[in-house]
N, C-alpha and C positions, 0 to 999 in steps of 0.2 A: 286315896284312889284304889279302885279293884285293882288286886295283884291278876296280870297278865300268864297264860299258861308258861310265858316263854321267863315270866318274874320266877313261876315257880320253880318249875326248872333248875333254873339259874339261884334259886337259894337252895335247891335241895342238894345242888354240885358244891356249892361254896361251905354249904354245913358240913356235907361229907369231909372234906377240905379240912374243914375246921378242928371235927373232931380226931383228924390223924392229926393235926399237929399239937392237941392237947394230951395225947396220949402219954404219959411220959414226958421226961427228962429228951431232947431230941441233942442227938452229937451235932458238933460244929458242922459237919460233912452235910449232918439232914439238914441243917437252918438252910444252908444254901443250894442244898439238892434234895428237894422234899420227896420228888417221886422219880425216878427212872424211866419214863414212857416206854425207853424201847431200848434195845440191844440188836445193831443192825450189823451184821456181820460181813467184814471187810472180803471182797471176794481172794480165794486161799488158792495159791496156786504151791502146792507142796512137794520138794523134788530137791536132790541135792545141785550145788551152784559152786564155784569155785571163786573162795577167799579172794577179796580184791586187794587184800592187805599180805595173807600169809601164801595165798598161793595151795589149799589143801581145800580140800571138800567140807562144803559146807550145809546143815540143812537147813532152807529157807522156804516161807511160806507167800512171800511176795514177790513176785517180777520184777525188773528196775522200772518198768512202765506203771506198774502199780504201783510203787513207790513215787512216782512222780505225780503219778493222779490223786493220790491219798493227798498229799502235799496241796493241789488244786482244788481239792474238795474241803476241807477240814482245816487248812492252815486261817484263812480269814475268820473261821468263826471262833477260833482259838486267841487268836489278835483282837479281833471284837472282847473279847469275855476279857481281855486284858486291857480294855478301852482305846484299842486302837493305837495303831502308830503315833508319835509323840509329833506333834504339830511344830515340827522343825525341822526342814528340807537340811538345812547345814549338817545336823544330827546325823541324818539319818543318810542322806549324801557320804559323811565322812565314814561311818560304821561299813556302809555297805563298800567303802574303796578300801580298808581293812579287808572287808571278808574279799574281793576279788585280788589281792596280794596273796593271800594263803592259799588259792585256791587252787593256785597253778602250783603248788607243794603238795598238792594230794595226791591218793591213791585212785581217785575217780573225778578229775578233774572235768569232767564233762557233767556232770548231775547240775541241776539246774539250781543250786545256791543263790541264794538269797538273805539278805539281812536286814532288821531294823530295829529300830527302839520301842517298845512297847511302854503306855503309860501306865503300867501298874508299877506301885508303889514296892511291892515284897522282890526281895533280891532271891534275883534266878535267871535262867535263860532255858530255853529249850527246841530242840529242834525237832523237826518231821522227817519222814526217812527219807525224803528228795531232797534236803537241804534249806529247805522254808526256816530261819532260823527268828527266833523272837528272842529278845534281852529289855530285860525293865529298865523303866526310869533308875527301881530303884537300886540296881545294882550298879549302873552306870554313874553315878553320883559317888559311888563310895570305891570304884579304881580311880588311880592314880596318874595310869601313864598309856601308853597306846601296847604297848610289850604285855600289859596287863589283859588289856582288852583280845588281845592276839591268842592270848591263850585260852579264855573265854572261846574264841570261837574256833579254836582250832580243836577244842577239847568238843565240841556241837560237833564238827564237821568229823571228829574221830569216827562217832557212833554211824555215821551216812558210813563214812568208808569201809566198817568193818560191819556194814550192813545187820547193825543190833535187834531194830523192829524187826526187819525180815527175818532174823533168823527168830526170834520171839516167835513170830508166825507160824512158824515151823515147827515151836515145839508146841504150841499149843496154839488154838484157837483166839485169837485178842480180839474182842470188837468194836467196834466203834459205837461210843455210846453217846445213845442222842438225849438227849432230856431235856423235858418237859417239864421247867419247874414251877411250883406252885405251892410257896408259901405263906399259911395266914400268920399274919402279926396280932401282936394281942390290944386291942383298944375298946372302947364304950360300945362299939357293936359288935354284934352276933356276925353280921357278915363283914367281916375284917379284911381290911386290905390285902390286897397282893403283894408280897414284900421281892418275891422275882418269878419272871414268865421265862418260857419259850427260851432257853438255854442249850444249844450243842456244843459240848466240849469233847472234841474228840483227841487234844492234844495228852491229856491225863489219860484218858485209856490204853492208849497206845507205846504214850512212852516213859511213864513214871515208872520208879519204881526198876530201876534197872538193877544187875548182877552188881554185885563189888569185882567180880572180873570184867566186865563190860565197864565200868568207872576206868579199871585199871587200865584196862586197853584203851580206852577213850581218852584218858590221860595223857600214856605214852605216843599217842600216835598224833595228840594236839600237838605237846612237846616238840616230838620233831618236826611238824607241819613249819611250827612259828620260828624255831632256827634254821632250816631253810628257806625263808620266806624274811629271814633276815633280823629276827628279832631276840632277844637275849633270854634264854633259856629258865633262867633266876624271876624271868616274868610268869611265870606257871606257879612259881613256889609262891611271889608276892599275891596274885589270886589266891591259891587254898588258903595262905593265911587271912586275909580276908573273909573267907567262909568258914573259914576254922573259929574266928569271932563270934560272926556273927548263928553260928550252929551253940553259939553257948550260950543267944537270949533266947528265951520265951517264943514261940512261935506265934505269930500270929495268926488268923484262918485264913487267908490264901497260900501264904508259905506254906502250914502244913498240906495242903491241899494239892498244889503244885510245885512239891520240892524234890524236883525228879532225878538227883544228884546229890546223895547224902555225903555230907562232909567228915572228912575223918584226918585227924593226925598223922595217921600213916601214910594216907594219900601225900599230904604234904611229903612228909618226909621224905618220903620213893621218888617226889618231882625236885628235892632238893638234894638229892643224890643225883638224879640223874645229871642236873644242871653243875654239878661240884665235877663227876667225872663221865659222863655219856658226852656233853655239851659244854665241855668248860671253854672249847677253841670263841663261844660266841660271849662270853662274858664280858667283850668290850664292847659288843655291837651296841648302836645306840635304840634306849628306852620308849626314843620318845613322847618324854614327858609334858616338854611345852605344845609340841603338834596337838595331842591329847588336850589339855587345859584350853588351848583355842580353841576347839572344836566341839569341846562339850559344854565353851560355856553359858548358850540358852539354859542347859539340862542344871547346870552346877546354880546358876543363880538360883533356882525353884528347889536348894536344898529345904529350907526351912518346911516351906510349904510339901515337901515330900516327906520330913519328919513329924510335922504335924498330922498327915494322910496316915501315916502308918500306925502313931499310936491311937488314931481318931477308928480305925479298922480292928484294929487288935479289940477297941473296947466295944465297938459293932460285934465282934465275933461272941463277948462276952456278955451278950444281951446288957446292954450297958448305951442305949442310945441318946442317954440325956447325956452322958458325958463325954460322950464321943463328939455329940456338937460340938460343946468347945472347941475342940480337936478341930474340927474343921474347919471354924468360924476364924481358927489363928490362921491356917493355910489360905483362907481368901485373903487374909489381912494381909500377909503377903502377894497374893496373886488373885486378885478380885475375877479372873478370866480362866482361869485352870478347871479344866474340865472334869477333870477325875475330880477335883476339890467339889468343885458342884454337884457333881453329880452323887457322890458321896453326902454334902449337907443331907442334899434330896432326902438320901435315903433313911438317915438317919433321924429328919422331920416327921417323918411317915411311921416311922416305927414307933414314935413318939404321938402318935393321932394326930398330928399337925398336919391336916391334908392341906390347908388353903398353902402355907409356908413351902410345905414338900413343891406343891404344883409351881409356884415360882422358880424356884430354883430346877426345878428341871426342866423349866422352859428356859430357863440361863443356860443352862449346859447345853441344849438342843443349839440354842442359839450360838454357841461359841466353838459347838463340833458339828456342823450341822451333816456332814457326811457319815457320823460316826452312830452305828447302831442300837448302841446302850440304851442312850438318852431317850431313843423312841421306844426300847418295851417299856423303859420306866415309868415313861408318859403313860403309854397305854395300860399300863398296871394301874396307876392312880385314876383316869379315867374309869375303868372297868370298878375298881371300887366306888365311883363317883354313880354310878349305872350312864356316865356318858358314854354309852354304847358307839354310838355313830364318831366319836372322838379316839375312841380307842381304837376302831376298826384302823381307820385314818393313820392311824401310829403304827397297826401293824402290818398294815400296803405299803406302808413307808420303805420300814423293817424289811419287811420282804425281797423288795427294790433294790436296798443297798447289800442286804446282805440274805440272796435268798438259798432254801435248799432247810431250813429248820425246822422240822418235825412239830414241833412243840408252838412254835408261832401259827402254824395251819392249824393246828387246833382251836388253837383260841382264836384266830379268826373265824373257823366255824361258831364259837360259842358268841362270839355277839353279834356275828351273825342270824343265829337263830332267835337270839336277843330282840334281834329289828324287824322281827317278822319275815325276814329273807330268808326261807328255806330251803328255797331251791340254791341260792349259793350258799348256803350252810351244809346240806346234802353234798355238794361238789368239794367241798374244804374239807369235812369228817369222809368223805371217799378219799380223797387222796393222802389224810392221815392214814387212815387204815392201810392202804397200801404197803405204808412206809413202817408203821408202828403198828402190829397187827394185835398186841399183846398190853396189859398196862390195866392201871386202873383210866387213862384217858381214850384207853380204846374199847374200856366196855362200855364207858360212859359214851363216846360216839356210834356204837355198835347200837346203843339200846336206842338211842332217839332217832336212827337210823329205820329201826324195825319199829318203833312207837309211828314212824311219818306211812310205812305201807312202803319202803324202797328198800332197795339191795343194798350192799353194800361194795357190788360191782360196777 
């Protein structure tokens, strides 16, 4: 058939596309973050503020109001990119009456804390400056006790109290960054799949990658959060040893990606000092342990299945996707319904040119999180490489719906939009990118076809 002006287009963006990701060797960071759209900068309110921990002048760049809006803006799409809260009210019920125990032991017990279990696989947890606190599946599988878990969040809720992002702000500029990703995989055609769309992660810009004094204070002030809050001090120590382990395997790409709490022996040590003589009066309080093993064990049954996700990811990370199947194909075996499992196959089909295989399985996954964001760019990736235009659209209104406010999804719903002949909502989708993302290789690309239509781009 004649290729359409809107085909041409749409193959002269996808070769652009293409040839950036042939250019080179690309680091783990680019496979999953091909392009950076935009850099939208968190509004900066700069001024000194007084310590809500030490009591002395502090300089910070965010409000408490901002901090709590940051949290409302950026926390779901943060939870999304981590597939969402784990599909277990008990879980996530139980986590969250932990975190409201500790919370009346803070320094800012008013911030609007929050907790749940995230279904990613890489052990971590991370919070936002209001208290928005996330913890993986797959750290939660590998504590032991509730004392464990207490210090987990008491060690998140350090950083809210002793207001770390804010003062980050303060000393420089952090932005929230939105992205817009868009990578081609390599297969039999010139115009190669979409291996990930329309991505804002704002949790990594903001809050990775902290001080080892900010660890240290984050530390001591979980510590004592969790022994007045009743729980045994020695629970701090049994966590770092825990990450003190697992800081000794191989990282895999989201760990290194999202590992906003570098582990260190010393750390241990300092918490196994403090608990020997700062807190020795709480060494008989109780652990916890069985409460713990009751209540986590939806999470604990899907061990296997979350050790088979993680090495099936590692080898994802290592352009490695025929054998990363395996990996995955063992995790349904275990849990034929596990969504990150599926949606993971998905991805790993796709990387492999397997689009008929990929498009099942991630209509399994859609179908078994059907509220959960992922599944439908995925969809709509596969689609858009499919040129089912009208099918991808569909996936990213969905998208939109559940989880709207993504830079990088407006875009690409302008583009197949313009795909379908619809340029008037095409024009209205690449205008409100622009808005948002004024800069990028996807806003010159809406900029030009913008001025190529005869319209403004106001």
């Amino acid at each position: 058939p004649q290729m359409t002006k809107a085909d041409s287009h749409e193959l002269a963006f996808l070769d652009a596309l293409g040839q950036r990701a042939s250019q080179g060797r690309i680091t783990r960071r680019d496979a999953l973050w091909f392009y950076a759209a935009s850099v939208t900068a968190v509004p900066v309110l700069q001024g000194c503020a007084t310590s809500p921990v030490t009591g002395q002048s502090i300089l910070v760049g965010l409000s408490e109001q901002q901090e709590a809006a940051i949290d409302r803006q950026q926390a779901p799409h943060q939870f999304s990119a981590d597939l969402g809260p784990v599909q277990s009210a008990e879980v996530n019920r139980y986590v969250a009456d932990v975190s409201r125990r500790l919370q009346g032991a803070t320094h800012r017990p008013q911030m609007p804390y929050s907790a749940r279990v995230v279904n990613a696989n890489y052990v971590n947890a991370y919070t936002f400056p209001g208290g928005a606190m996330g913890i993986t599946r797959g750290i939660m599988v590998q504590m032991q006790d509730e004392a464990e878990l207490a210090g987990l969040l008491g060690h998140e809720m350090g950083h809210v109290n002793a207001r770390h992002a804010a003062q980050r702000q303060g000393q420089a500029l952090v932005a929230t960054v939105a992205l817009a990703t868009i990578a081609v995989a390599a297969s039999d055609s010139r115009w190669a799949p979409l291996v990930e769309i329309g991505a804002t992660i704002g949790a990594s810009a903001l809050l990775a990658s902290y001080s080892r004094e900010n660890e240290r204070e984050a530390d001591a002030l979980g510590q004592g959060y969790m022994v007045k809050a009743g729980y045994p001090a020695d629970g701090m120590v049994r966590l770092h040893e825990l990450l003190v382990r697992e800081s000794g395997r191989e990282p895999g790409l989201l760990e290194a990606m999202f590992s906003s709490h570098p582990m260190s022996r010393e750390r241990r040590d300092s918490a196994q000092e403090a608990a020997q003589l700062q807190f020795a009066t709480s060494r008989n309080a109780p652990a916890g342990r069985e409460r713990y093993m009751d209540n986590t064990a939806p999470l604990r049954a899907l061990i296997p299945t979350i050790q088979a996700c993680q090495k099936g990811e590692l080898l994802m990370s290592r352009k490695k996707p025929d054998q990363a199947e395996s990996h995955f194909r063992q995790a349904l075996a275990h849990a034929p319904a596990d969504y990150p499992s599926l949606l993971r196959m998905s991805q790993s089909l796709r990387a492999q040119g397997k689009r008929r295989d990929a498009l099942e399985f991630a209509r399994q996954a859609r179908s078994a999180y059907p509220t959960e964001a992922q599944a439908m760019k995925h969809l709509a990736s596969l689609h858009m490489a499919a040129r089912a235009h009208d099918q991808a659209l569909a996936e990213l209104n969905a998208f939109n719906r559940v989880l709207p406010g993504d830079p990088g999804i407006g875009f690409l719903r302008g583009v197949n939009q313009e795909a379908l002949g619809q340029r008037d909502a095409a024009t209205q989708s690449f205008r409100a990118f622009l808005k948002q993302v004024p800069q990028g290789t996807q806003a010159q690309y809406a900029q030009g076809r913008l001025k190529a239509w005869g319209v403004s781009a106001n």
